[in-house]
N, C-alpha and C positions, 0 to 999 in steps of 0.2 A: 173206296174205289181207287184206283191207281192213277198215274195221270195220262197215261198211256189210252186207258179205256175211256176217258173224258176227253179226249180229240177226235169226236166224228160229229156229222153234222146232225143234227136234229130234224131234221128234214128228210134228208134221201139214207143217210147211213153210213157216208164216205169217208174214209181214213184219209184223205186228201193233207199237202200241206199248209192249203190256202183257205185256211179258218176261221172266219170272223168272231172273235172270239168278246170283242168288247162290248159292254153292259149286257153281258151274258146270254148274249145270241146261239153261239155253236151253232154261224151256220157257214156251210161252202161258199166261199166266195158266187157259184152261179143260183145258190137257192137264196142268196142275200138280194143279186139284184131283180131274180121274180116277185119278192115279196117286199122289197123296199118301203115301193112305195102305200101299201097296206098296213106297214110298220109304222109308217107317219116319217121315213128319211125323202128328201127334199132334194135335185138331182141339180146343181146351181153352173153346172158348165151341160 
């Protein structure tokens, strides 16, 4: 696969810039904080 085709989200399907991309999530920035807190991330502000 190219790297190009590996930046959308795994969730909705969006080419967006705003990728969450670390410990291999691939998700948009707003499908990350619907599902955060079912991921087990912790919101401390």
């Amino acid at each position: 696969m190219s790297q190009k085709s590996e930046n959308v989200c795994r969730r909705c399907g969006s080419r967006g810039c705003s990728l969450v991309k670390k410990y291999g999530l691939y998700l948009c920035r707003q499908c990350f904080r619907e599902v955060a807190r079912t991921l087990g991330f912790n919101k401390y502000r």
